[in-house]
Backbone as CSV, one residue per row, in Angstrom:
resi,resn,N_x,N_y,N_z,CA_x,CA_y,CA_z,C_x,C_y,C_z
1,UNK,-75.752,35.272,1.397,-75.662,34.048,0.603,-75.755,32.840,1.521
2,UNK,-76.581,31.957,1.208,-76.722,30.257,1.964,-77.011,29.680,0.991
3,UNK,-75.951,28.450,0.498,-76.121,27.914,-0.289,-75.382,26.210,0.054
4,UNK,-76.506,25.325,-0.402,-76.356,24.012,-0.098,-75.713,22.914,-1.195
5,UNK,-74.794,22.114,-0.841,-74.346,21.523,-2.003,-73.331,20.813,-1.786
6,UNK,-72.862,19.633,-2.444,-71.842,18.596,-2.211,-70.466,19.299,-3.061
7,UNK,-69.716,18.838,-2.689,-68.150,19.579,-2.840,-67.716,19.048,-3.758
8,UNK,-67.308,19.341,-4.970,-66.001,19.021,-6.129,-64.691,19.685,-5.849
9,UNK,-63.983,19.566,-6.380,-62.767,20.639,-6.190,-62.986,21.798,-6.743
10,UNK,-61.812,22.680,-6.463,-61.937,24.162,-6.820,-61.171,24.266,-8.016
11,UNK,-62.247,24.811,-8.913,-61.537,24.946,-10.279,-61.132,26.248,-10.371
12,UNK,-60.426,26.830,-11.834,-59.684,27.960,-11.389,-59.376,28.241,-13.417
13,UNK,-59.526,29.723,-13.389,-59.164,29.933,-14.635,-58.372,31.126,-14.805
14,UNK,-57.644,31.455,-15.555,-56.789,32.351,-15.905,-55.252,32.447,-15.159
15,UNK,-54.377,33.410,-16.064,-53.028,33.302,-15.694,-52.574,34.263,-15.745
16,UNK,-51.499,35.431,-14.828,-50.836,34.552,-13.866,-52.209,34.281,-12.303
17,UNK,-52.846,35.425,-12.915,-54.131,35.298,-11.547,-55.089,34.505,-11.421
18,UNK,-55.289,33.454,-10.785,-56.019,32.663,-10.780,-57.034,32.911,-10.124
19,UNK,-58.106,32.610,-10.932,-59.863,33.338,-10.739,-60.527,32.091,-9.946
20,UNK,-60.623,31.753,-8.766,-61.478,30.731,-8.275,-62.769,30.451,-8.081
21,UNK,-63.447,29.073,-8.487,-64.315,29.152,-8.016,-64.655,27.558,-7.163
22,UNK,-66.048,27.343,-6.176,-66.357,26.452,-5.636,-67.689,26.031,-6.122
23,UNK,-67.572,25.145,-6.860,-69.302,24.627,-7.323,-69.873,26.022,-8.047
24,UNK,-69.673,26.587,-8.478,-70.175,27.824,-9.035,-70.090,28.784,-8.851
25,UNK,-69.474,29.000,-7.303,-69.445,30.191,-6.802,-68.305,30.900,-6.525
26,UNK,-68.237,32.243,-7.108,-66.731,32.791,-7.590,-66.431,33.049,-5.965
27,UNK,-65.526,32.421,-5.860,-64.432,32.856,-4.079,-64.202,34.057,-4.328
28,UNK,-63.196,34.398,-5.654,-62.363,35.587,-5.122,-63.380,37.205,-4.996
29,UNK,-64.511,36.783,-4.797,-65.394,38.020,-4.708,-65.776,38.034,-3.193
30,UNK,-65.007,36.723,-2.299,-65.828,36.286,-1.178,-64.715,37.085,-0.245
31,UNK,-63.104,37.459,-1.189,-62.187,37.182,-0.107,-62.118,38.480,0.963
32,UNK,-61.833,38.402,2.206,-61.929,39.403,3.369,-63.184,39.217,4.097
33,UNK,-64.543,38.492,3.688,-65.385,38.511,4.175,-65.352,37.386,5.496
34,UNK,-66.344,36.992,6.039,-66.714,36.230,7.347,-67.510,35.002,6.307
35,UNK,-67.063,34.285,6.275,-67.768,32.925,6.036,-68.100,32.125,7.311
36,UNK,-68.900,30.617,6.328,-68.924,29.880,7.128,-69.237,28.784,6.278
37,UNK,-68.715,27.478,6.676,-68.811,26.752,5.732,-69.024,25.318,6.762
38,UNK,-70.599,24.494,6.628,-71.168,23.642,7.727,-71.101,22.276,6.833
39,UNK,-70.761,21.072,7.528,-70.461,20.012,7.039,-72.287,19.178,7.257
40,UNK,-72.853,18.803,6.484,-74.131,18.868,7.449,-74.309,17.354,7.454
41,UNK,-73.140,16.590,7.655,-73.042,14.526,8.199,-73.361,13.915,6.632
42,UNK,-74.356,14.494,5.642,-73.966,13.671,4.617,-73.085,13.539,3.409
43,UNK,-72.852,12.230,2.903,-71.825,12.278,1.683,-72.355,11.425,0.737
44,UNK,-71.459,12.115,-0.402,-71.982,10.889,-1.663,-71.205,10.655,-2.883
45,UNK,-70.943,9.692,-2.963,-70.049,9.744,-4.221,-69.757,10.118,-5.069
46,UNK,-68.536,10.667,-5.328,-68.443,11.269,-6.273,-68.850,11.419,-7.928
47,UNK,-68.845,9.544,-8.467,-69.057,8.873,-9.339,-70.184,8.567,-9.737
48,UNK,-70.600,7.356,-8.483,-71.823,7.211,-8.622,-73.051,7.567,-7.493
49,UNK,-72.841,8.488,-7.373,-74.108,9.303,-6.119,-74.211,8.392,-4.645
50,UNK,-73.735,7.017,-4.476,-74.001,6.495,-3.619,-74.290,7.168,-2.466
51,UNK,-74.595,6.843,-1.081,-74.884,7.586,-0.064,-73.757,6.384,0.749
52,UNK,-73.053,7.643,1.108,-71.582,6.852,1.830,-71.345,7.345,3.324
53,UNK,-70.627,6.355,3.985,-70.189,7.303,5.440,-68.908,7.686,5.511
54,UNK,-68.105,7.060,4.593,-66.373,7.515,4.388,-66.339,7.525,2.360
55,UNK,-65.252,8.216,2.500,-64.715,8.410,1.133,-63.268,7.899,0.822
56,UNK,-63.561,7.546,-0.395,-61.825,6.849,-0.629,-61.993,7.144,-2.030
57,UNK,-60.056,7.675,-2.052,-59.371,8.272,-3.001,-59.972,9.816,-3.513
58,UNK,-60.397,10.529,-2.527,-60.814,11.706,-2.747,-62.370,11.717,-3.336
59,UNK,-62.855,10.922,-2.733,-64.661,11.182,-3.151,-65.103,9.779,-3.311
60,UNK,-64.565,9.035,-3.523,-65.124,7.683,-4.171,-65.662,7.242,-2.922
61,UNK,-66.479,6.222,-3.554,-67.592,5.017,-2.434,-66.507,3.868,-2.858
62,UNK,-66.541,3.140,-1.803,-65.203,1.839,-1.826,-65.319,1.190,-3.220
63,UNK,-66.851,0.507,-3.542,-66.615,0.065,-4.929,-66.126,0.575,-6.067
64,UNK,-66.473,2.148,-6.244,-65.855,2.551,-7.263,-64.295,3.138,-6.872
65,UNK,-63.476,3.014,-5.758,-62.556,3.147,-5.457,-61.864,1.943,-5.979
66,UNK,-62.181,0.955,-5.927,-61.608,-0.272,-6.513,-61.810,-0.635,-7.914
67,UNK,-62.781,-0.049,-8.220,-63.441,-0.384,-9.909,-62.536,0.348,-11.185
68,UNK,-62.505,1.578,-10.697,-62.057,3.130,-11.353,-61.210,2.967,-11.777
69,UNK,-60.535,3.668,-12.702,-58.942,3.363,-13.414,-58.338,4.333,-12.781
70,UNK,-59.209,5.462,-12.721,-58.458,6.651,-12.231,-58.472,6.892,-10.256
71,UNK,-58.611,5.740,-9.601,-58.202,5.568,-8.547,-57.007,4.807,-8.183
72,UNK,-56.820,3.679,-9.694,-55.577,2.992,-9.597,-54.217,3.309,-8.886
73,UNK,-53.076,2.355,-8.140,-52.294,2.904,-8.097,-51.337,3.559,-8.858
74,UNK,-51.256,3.383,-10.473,-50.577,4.358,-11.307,-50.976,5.055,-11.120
75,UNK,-51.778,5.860,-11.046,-52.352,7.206,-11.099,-51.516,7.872,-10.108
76,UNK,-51.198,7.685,-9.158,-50.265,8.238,-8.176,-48.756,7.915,-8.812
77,UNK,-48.295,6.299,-9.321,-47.343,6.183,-9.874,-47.168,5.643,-11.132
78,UNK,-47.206,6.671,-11.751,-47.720,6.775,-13.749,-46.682,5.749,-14.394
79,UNK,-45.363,5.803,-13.584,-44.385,4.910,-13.734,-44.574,3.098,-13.973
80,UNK,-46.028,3.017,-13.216,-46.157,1.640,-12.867,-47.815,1.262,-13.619
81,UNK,-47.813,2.076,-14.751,-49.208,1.856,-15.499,-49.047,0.917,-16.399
82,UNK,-50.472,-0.251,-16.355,-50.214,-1.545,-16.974,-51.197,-1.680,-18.127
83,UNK,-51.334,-0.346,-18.449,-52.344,-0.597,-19.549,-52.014,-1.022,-20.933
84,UNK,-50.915,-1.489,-21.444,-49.794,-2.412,-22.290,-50.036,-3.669,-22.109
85,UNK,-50.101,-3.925,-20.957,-50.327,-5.588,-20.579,-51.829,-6.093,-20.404
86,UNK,-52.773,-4.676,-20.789,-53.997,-5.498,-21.151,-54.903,-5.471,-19.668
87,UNK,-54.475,-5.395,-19.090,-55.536,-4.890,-17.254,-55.703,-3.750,-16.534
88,UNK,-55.712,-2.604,-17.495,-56.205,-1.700,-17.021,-57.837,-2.037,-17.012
89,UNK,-58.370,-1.068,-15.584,-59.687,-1.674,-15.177,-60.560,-1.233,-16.210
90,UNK,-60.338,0.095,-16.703,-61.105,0.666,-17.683,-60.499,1.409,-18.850
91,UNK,-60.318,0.110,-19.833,-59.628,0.223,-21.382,-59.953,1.667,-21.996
92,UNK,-61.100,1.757,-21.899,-61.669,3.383,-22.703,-61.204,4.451,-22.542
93,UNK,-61.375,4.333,-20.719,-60.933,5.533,-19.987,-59.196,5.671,-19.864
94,UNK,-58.398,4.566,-20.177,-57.071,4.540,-20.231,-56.702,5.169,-21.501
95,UNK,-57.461,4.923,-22.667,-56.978,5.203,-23.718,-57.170,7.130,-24.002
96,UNK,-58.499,7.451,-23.245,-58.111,8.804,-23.275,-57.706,9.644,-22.575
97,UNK,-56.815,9.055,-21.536,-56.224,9.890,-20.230,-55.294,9.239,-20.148
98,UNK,-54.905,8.499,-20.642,-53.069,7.288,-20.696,-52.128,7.852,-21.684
99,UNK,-53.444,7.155,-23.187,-52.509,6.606,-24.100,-52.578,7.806,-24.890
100,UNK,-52.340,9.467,-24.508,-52.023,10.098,-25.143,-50.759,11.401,-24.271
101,UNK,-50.681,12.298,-25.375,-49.496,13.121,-24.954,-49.858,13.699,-23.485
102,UNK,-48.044,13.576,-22.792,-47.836,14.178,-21.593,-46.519,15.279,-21.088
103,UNK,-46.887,15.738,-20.402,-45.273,16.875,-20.105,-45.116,16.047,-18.718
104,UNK,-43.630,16.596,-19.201,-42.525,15.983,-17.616,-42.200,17.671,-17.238
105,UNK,-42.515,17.712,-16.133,-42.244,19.858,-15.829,-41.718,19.560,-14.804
106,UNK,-40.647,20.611,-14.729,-40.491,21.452,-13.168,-40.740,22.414,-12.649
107,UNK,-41.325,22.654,-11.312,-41.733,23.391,-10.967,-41.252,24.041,-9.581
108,UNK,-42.039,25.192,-8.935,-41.816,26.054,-7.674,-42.559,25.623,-7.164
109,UNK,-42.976,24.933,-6.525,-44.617,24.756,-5.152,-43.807,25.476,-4.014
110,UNK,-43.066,24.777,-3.133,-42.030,25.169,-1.957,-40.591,25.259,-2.479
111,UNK,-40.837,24.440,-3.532,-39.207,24.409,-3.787,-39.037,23.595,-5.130
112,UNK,-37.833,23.255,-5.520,-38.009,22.454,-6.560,-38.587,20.515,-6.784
113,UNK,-39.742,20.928,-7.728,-39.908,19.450,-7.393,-40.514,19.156,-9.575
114,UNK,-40.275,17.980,-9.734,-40.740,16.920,-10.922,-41.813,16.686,-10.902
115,UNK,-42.814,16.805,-12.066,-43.800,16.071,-12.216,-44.592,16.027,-13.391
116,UNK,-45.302,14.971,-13.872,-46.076,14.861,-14.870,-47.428,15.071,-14.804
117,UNK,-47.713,15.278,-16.645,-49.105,15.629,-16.377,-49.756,15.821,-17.809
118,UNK,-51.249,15.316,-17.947,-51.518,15.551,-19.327,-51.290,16.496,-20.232
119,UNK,-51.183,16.689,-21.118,-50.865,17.919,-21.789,-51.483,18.698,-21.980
120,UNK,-52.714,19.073,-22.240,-53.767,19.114,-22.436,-54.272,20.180,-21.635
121,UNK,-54.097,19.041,-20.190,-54.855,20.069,-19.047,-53.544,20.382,-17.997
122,UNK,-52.434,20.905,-18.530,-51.372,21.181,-17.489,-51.348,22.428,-16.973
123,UNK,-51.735,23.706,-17.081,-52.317,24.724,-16.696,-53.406,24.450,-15.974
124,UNK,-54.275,23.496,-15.246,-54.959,23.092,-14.499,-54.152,22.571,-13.386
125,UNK,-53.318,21.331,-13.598,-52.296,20.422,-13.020,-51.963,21.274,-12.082
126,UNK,-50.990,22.565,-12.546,-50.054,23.623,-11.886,-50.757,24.167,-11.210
127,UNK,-52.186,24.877,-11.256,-52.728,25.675,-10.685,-53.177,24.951,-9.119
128,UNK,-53.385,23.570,-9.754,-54.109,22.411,-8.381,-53.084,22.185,-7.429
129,UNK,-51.802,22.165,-8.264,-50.694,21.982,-7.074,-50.088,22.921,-6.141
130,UNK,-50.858,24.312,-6.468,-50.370,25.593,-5.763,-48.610,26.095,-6.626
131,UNK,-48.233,25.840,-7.800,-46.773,25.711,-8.461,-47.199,27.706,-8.723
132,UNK,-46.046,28.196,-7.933,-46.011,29.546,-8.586,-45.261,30.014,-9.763
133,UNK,-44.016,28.531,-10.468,-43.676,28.706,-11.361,-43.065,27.580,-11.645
134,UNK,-43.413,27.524,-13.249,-43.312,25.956,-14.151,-42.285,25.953,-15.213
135,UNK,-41.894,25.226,-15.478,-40.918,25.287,-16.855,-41.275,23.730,-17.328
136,UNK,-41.595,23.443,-18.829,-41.854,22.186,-19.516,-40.841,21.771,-19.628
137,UNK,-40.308,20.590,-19.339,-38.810,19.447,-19.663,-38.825,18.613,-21.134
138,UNK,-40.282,18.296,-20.816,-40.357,16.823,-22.194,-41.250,16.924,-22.533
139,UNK,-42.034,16.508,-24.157,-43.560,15.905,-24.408,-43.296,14.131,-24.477
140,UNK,-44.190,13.827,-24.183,-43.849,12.121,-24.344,-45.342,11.487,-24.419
141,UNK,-45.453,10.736,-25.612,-46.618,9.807,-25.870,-47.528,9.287,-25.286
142,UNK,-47.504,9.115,-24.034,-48.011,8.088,-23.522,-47.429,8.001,-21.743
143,UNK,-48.523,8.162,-20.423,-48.177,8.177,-19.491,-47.026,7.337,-18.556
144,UNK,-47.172,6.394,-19.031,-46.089,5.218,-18.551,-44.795,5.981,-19.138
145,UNK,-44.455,6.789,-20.715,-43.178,6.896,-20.444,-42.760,8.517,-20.005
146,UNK,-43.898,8.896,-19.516,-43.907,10.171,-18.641,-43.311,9.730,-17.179
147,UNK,-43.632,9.119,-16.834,-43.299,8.203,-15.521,-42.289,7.227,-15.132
148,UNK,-41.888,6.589,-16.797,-40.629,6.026,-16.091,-39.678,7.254,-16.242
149,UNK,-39.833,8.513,-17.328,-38.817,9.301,-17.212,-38.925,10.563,-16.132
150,UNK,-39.873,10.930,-15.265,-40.162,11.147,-13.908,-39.041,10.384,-12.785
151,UNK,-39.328,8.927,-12.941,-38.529,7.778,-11.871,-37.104,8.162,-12.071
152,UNK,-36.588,8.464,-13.387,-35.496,8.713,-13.793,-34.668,9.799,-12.635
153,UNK,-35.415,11.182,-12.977,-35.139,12.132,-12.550,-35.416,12.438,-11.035
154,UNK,-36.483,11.713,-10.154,-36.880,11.750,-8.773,-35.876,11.390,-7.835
155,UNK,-34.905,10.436,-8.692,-33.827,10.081,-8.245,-32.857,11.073,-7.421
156,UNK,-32.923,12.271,-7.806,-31.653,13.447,-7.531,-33.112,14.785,-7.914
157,UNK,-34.068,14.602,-7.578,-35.201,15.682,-7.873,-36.557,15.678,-7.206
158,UNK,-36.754,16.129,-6.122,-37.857,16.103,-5.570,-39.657,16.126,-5.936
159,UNK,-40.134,14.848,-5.734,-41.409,15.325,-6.257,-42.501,15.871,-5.695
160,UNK,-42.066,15.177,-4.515,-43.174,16.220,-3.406,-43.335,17.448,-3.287
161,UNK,-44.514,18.031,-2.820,-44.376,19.044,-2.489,-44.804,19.300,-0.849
162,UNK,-44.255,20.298,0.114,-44.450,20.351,1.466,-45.811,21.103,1.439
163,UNK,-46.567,20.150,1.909,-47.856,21.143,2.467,-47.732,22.115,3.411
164,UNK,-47.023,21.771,4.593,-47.031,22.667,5.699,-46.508,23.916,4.833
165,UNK,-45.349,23.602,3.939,-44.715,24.837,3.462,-46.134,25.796,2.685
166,UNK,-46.161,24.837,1.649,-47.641,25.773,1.316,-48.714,26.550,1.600
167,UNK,-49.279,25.875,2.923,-50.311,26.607,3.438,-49.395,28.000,4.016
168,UNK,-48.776,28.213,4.739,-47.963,29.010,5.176,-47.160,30.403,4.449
169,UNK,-47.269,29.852,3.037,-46.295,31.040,2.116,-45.151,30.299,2.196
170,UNK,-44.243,29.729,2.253,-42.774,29.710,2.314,-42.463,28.789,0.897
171,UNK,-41.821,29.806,0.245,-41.561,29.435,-1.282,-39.688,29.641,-1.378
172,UNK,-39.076,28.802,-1.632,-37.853,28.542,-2.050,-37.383,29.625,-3.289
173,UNK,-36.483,29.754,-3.348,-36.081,30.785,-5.338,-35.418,29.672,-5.384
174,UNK,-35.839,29.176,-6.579,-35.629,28.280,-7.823,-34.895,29.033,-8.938
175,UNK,-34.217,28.417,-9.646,-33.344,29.135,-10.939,-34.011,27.717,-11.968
176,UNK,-35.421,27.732,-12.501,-36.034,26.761,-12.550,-35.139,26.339,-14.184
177,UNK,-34.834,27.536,-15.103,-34.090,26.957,-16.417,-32.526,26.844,-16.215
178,UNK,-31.932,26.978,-15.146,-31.056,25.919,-14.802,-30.919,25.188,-14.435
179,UNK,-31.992,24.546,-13.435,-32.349,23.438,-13.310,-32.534,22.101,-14.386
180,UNK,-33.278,22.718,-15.248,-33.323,22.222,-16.764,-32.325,21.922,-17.224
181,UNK,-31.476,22.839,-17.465,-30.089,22.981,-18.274,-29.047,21.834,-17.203
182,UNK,-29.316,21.485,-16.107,-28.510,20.302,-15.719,-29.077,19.032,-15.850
183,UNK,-30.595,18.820,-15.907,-31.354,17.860,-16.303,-30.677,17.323,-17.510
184,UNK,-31.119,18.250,-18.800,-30.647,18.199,-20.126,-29.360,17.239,-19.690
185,UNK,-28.924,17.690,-19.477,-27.400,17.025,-19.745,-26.969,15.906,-18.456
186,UNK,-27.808,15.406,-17.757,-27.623,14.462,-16.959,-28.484,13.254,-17.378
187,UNK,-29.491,13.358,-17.894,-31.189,12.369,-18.623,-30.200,11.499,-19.207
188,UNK,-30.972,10.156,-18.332,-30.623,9.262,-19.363,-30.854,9.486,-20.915
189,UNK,-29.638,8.991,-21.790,-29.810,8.975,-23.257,-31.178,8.733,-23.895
190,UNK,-31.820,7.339,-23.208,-33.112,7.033,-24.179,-34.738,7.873,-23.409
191,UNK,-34.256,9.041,-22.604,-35.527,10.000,-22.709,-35.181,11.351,-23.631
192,UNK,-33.653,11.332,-24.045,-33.080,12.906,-24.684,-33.998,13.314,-25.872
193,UNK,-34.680,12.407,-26.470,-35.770,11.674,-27.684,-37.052,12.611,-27.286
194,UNK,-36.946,12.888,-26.027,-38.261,13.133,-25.654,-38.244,15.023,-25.055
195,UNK,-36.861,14.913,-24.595,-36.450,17.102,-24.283,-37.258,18.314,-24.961
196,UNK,-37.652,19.111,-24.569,-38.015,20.207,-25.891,-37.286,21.502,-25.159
197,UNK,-36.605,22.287,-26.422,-35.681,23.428,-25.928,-37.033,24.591,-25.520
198,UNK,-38.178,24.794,-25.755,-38.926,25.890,-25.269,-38.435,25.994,-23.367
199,UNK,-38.111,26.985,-23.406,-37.970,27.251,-21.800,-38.726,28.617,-21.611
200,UNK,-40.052,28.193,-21.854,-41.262,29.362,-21.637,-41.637,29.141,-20.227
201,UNK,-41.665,29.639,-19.133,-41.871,30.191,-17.525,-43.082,30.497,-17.316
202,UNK,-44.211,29.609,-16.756,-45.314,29.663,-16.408,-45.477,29.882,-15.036
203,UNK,-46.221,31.157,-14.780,-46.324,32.123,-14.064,-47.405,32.082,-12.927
204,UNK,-47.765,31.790,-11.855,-48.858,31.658,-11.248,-48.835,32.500,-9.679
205,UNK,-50.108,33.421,-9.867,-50.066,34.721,-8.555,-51.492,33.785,-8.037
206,UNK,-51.815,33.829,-6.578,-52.872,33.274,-5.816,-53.695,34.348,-5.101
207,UNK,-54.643,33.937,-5.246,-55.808,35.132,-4.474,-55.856,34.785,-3.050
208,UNK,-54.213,35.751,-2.143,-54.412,35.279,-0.696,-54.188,36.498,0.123
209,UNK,-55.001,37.229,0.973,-54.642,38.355,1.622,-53.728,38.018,3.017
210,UNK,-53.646,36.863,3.293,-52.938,36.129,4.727,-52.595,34.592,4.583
211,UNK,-51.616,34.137,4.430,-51.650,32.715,5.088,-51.396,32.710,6.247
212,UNK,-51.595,31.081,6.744,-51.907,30.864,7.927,-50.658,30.976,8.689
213,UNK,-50.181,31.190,10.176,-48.995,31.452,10.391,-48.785,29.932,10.695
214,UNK,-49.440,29.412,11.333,-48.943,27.856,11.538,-49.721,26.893,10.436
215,UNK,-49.449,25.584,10.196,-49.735,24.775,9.493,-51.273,24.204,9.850
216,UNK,-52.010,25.040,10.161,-53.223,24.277,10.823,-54.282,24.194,9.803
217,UNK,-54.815,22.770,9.839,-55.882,22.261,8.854,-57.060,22.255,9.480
218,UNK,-58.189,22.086,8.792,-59.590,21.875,9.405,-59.903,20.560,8.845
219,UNK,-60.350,19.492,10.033,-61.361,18.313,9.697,-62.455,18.242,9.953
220,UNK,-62.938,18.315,8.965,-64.827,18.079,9.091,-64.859,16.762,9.246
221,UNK,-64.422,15.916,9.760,-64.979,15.198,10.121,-64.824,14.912,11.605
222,UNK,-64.283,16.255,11.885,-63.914,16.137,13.798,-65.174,17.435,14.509
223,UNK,-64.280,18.349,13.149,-65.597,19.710,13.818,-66.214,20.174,12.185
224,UNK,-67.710,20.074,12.376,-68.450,20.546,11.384,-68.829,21.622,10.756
225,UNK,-68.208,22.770,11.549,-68.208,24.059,11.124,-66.694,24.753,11.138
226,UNK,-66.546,25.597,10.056,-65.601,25.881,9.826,-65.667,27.617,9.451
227,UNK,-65.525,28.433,10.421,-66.013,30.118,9.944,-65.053,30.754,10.471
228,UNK,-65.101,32.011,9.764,-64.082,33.131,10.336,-63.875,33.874,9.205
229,UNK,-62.609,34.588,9.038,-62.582,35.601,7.720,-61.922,34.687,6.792
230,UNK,-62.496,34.373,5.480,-61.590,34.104,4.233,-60.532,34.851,3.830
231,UNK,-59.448,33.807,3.769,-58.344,35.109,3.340,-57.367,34.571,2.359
232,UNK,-57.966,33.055,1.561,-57.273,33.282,0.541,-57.540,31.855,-0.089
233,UNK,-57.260,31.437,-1.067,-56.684,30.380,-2.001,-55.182,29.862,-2.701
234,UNK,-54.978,28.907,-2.486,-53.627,28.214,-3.088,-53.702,26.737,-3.194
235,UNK,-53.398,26.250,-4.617,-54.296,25.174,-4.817,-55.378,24.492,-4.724
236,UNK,-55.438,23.234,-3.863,-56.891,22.964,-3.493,-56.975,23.461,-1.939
237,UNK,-56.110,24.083,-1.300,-56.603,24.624,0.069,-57.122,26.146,-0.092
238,UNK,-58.246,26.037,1.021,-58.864,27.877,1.148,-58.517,27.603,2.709
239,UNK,-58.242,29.182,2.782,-57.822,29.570,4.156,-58.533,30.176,4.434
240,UNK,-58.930,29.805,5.970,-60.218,30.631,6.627,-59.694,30.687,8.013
241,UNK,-59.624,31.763,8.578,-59.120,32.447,10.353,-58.284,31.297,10.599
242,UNK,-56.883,31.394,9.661,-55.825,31.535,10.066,-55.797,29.455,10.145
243,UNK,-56.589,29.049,9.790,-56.720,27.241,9.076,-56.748,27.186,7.678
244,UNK,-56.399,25.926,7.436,-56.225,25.627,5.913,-57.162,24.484,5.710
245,UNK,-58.062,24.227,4.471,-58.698,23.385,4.384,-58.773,22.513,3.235
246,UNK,-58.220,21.401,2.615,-58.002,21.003,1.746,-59.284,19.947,1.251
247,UNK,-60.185,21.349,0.375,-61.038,20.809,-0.497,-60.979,19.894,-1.361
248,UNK,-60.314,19.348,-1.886,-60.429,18.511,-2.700,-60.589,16.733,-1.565
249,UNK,-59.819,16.675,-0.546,-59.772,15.872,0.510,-61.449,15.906,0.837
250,UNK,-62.319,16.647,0.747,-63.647,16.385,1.065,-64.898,16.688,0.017
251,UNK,-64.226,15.994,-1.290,-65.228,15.782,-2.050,-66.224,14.854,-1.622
252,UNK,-67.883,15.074,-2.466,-68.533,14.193,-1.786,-69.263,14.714,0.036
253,UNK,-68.775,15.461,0.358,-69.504,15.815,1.535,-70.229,17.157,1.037
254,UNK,-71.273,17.045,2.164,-72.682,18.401,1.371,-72.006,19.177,3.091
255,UNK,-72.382,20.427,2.534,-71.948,21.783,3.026,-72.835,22.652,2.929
256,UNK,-72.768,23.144,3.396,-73.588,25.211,3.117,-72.752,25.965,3.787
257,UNK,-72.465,26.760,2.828,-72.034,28.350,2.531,-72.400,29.325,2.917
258,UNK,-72.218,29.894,4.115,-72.824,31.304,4.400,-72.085,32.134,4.548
């Protein structure tokens, strides 16, 4: 196989096993083999095809990094979305990725951490964040009050998640519906409006025969080739001889696959 092509992220379907693929091409048929994966100097926007020499906000060309709604800083802090006050950059695109239903979840990535996410596509969300296990907290209308009731809880609830921990394997035991069950009863009063008692446990296994023993990443933009044995997937990183490479960080750059 040699195959040429600019990078999206790695999408992924099914549960608890997640079936990967890259631009079309199913990984988990790749895994144990010898890859190689060549950065070949050009990039292009994600958006609008531009021909770029850097990327911002995960693929974008600077203008549409600044233009985009979905480069905004809410988007990172949903808490601080101003599309109420009339300046969101792109009204349309707010109204169908804002101004509708969202879950507040907790989850396992390394350990316990908070976070929101459309409703819609939250079985995507989980899978992107590497979460080996989810529990739903809230539905809530509208992203802003996904986010101030996120801010609520970040307070005494971690939202991050540790990369180093991730690439590596090192997963915490979580008692994720007791976690809940102290939430419940600590939430401020005016999100309790928003709780749902389902404590259904979303389940997620990764296609990885090795992680890496140390935290080591690959930059294509230092060294252009990146080969050795594939040995796995977890979130947006693939692990290749014992490095981690976080695809989604190099959308927009053209590659070939061998």
């Amino acid at each position: 196989m040699n195959k040429k092509f600019f990078i999206s992220k790695l999408t992924h379907e099914g549960m608890p096993k997640l079936e990967y693929k890259l631009c079309n091409i199913n990984l988990n048929e790749l895994l144990g083999c010898s890859i190689k994966i060549e950065f070949t100097g050009k990039i292009e926007c994600i958006n609008c095809s531009r021909k770029i020499k850097k990327t911002f906000n995960q693929g974008h060309c600077f203008p549409c990094a600044q233009s985009l709604a979905r480069c905004d800083m809410c988007i990172l802090r949903p808490e601080t979305c101003h599309f109420a006050k009339g300046t969101c950059r792109e009204p349309e695109w707010g109204e169908e990725n804002c101004m509708i239903k969202h879950v507040v979840y907790l989850a396992n990535t390394t350990g316990l951490k908070v976070g929101v996410t459309r409703e819609h596509q939250k079985l995507t969300r989980w899978g992107d964040q590497g979460a080996v296990e989810v529990v739903v907290l809230a539905e809530v209308p509208t992203r802003l009050d996904a986010g101030l009731m996120e801010a609520s809880i970040k307070k005494s609830v971690n939202d991050k998640t540790n990369w180093r921990s991730l690439i590596t394997g090192k997963i915490s035991e979580v008692a994720l519906i007791k976690e809940k069950q102290k939430i419940v009863k600590e939430i401020d009063k005016k999100f309790k409006k928003y709780l749902i008692e389902d404590d259904t446990l979303y389940n997620f296994k990764y296609p990885v025969i090795k992680y890496p023993e140390k935290s080591l990443t690959h930059n294509f933009d230092k060294e252009s080739i990146l080969e050795g044995e594939f040995q796995g997937i977890r979130g947006q990183y693939m692990f290749v001889a014992g490095k981690a490479v976080n695809i989604r960080k190099y959308q927009g750059y053209e590659i070939v696959l061998t």
